[in-house]
Each structure stands twice: as structure tokens, then as C-alpha cells.
N, C-alpha and C positions, 0 to 999 in steps of 0.2 A: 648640610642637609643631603639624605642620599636617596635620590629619585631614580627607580629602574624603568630605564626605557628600551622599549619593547615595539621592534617593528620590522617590514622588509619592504623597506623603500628602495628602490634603484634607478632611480630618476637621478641624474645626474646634475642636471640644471636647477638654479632658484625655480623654484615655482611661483606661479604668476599669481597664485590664490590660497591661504592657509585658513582654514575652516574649523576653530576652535569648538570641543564638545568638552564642560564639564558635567563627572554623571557619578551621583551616588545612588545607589541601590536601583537603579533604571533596567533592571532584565526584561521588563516590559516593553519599552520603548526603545531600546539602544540601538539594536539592526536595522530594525525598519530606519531608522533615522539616519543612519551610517548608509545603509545602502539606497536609501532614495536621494539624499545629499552626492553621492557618488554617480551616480543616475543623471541629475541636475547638473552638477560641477562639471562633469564632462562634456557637455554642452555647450561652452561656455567658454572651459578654457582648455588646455592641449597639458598643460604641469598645475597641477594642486598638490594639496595634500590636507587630509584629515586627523588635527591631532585629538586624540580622546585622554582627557586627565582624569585617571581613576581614582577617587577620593575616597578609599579603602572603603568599598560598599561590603553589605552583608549579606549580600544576595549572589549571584550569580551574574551580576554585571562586567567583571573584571577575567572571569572564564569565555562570556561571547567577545568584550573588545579583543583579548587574544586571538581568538580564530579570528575576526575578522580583521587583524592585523597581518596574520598569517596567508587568509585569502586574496587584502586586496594590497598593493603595493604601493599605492596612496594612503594607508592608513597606518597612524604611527599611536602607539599608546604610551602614558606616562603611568609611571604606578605612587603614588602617592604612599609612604611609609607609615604615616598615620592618618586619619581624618583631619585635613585641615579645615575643610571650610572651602564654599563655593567664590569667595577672593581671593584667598592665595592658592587653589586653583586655577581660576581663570589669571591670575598673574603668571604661575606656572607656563600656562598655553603660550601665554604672550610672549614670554621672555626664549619659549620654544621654537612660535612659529619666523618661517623665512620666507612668504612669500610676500610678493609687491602691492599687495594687499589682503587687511586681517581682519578676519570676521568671528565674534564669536554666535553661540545659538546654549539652547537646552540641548540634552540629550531628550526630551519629553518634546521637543518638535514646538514649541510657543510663536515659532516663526518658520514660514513656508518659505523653506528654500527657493522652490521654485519665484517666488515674488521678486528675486537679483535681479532679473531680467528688467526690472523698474529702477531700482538702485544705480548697477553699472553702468549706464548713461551721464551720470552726476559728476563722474570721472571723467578727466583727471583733473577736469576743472576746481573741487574740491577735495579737503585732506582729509576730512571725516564726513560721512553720511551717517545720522540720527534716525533710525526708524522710531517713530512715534507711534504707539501702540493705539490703533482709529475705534477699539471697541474695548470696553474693561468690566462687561455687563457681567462675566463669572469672577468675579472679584468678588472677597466678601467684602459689610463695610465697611471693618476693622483694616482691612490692606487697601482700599481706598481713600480711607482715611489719612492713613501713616502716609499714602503716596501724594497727596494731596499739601500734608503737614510739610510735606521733603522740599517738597516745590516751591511751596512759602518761605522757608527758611532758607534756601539756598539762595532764593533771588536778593531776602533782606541781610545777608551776609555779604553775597559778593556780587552783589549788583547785575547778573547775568541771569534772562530769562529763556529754560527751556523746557518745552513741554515734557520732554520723557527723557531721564538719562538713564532709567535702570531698563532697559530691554535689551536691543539687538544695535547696532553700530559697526560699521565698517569704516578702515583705516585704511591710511595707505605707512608704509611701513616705518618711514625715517617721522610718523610721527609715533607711534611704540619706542623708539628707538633715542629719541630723542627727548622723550618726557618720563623719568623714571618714577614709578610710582611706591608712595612709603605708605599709603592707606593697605590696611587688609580686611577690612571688613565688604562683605560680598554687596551693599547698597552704595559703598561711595566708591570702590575702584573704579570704573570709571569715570563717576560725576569729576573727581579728583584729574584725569586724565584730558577730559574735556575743560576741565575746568581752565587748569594750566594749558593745554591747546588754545583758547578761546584768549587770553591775555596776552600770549605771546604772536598773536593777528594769524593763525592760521584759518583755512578757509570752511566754516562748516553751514551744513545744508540741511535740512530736517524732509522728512516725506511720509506716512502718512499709509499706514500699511495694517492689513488683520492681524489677529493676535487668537491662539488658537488654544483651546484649551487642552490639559493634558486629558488621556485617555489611560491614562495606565499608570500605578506607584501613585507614591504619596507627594505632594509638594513640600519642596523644603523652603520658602521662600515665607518672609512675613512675620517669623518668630520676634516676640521682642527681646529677648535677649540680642538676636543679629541688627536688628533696630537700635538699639542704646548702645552697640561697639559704631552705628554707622554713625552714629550723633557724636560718637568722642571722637570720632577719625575727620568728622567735618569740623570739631571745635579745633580740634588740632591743626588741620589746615589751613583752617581761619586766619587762625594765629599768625602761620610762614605768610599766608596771601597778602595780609594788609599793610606786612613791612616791605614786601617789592615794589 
């Protein structure tokens, strides 16, 4: 697999904080979200960095992550050779990012950076923090439904109940690092991630946060085609879970 990575980072040190963006077709949303995230993160911590995976958009999304690779020296971009898909994407990020804790987001902003400031207290006491999405009133009731069905299903598989695993989550790194993930479907990376975290007794913490809706581009999320790959990537896990 050949990914072009594109950036000018000169931070020398790990960074304390790596800020995954996957973004297809987002020319609307991508700056403002790079650059108020940069805004935010700096605040906060002294080394970050922001990786952006470009999942070969059609737009002009992959022309601004370049300048603003080129502008800011925390911002690194992956270029994705075909359309994968927002799971092996976001697997991309992961397997990219270095800092002592891993966060991803939209590029469309679905979670206010700004809100960390609630999060990073939870640490280092816990290995994961679950943001749970506290409002889902611009859902349609087609993708509250499917999200509803997930939750159900996931509990009566593998006996683990939790309010939200497809939104926002933060890591801290040796568990990315230590839990390698074979799902590719953009609904169960990380139920699958958590899932195996949550068995092997690491410590996770849920909290309880807005959820924003996009303002610009289309949503890619809720298709059921990516629905029926995230149902064969959870039978599939099934499978390996009930023989450990």
C-alpha cells in the first residue's frame, strides 16, 4: 500500500497530543477545523500534531490540507491512493499518530474541540475516554435507528454495555499500540478497539458531551451498504471474542 505523506513538521520531541482528521470531499469545513483545532491544542499542550487522511476527495479538500500543511508545522497530511473508506482511514491516522495521547474528530467539526478541556482531567487515571454524544435530535430516524439496533446487538454478543462507540474517543497510546485492529468497516473500528480494551481490564470512562451538526458538504455516515460491512466485521469478531 503506497500512502504519500505530506508535511513540515519540526518538532523534534513525541508530541504529547496527535489529533486525527479523516476528510473526504470537506473543502467546506476543513480549515476552519484545522485552524481552530490548532487554536485550541495549543492551549493545552506545548507538542501536538494534526494528522489529516485524505481519502482521495473530489473536491478541493486535499489542495487546502496541503497549504495548510505547508503553513503550520503541526499539521501532517496522508494522501490516500484510492478512496478507502472512513475505517481504514481512521486506521491510517492511528497507526500514524505518535503522541501520548490519540484523539480522533470529523473534519465537519461533529465535536468541539474546545470541550478537551472536560476530557483531559480523566487522565491519566483512565486508558480511554468515550465521548457520548448528549444530543442526536439532527439524526434522521433511519441512523437512529441503525444506532440504536448497534447497541443492542453489541451488548447481546459480547456482554459489554455502552452508550456510544461510534463518535469521538480519546486514547492514550500503548493502548493503539497494543490492540491491533483487523475490522475495516468505518462503524466497528473502534467498537472492535474498545471492545478488546474493555476484556483485557483496561480502564475506560464515558462523559457526556454536544454533538454538533455539520454545516457544510454532504454526510458520509449511515449508508447501509457501510452498515452490512459493519455487521459482517462484528460477526466476524464475534467469532475470535467467544474463543478467548
Amino acid at each position: 500500500m503506497i500512502i504519500k505523506i505530506k508535511n513540515n513538521f519540526k518538532i523534534n520531541k513525541t508530541p504529547q497530543f496527535s489529533l486525527i482528521l479523516t476528510c473526504f470531499n470537506e473543502e467546506d469545513n476543513l480549515k476552519k477545523t484545522v485552524e481552530e483545532s490548532l487554536r485550541v491544542l495549543g492551549k493545552f499542550f506545548k507538542r501536538f500534531e494534526i494528522i489529516i487522511v485524505e481519502d482521495k476527495s473530489k473536491d478541493r479538500s486535499l489542495q487546502i490540507a496541503e497549504s495548510l500543511a505547508k503553513k503550520y508545522q503541526e499539521v501532517t497530511v496522508i494522501e490516500n491512493p484510492i478512496n478507502f473508506g472512513q475505517g481504514i482511514s481512521l486506521l491510517i491516522g492511528l497507526e500514524a499518530a505518535k503522541g501520548d495521547l490519540i484523539m480522533h474528530n470529523g473534519a465537519d467539526r461533529p465535536f468541539n474541540i474546545a470541550d478537551l478541556r472536560k476530557i483531559l482531567p480523566l487522565f491519566p487515571e483512565n486508558d480511554i475516554v468515550i465521548v457520548v454524544r448528549s444530543n442526536r435530535s439532527a439524526y434522521s430516524f433511519w441512523r437512529k435507528l441503525s444506532s440504536w439496533g448497534n447497541n443492542l446487538l453489541r451488548w447481546l454478543l459480547f456482554g459489554f454495555h455502552f452508550s456510544d462507540l461510534n463518535f469521538v474517543q480519546v486514547y492514550k497510546k500503548n493502548v493503539i499500540k497494543n490492540n491491533p485492529i483487523v475490522s475495516r468497516s468505518a462503524a466497528f473500528v473502534t467498537q472492535e478497539l474498545i471492545l478488546n480494551a474493555k476484556q483485557k481490564g483496561y480502564k475506560i470512562a464515558e462523559i457526556r458531551l454536544p454533538y454538533y451538526r455539520r454545516t457544510g458538504g454532504i454526510s458520509q455516515h449511515g449508508k447501509k451498504r457501510d452498515i452490512l460491512w459493519a455487521l459482517i466485521d462484528m460477526f466476524n469478531f464475534w467469532l475470535e471474542f467467544r474463543n478467548k
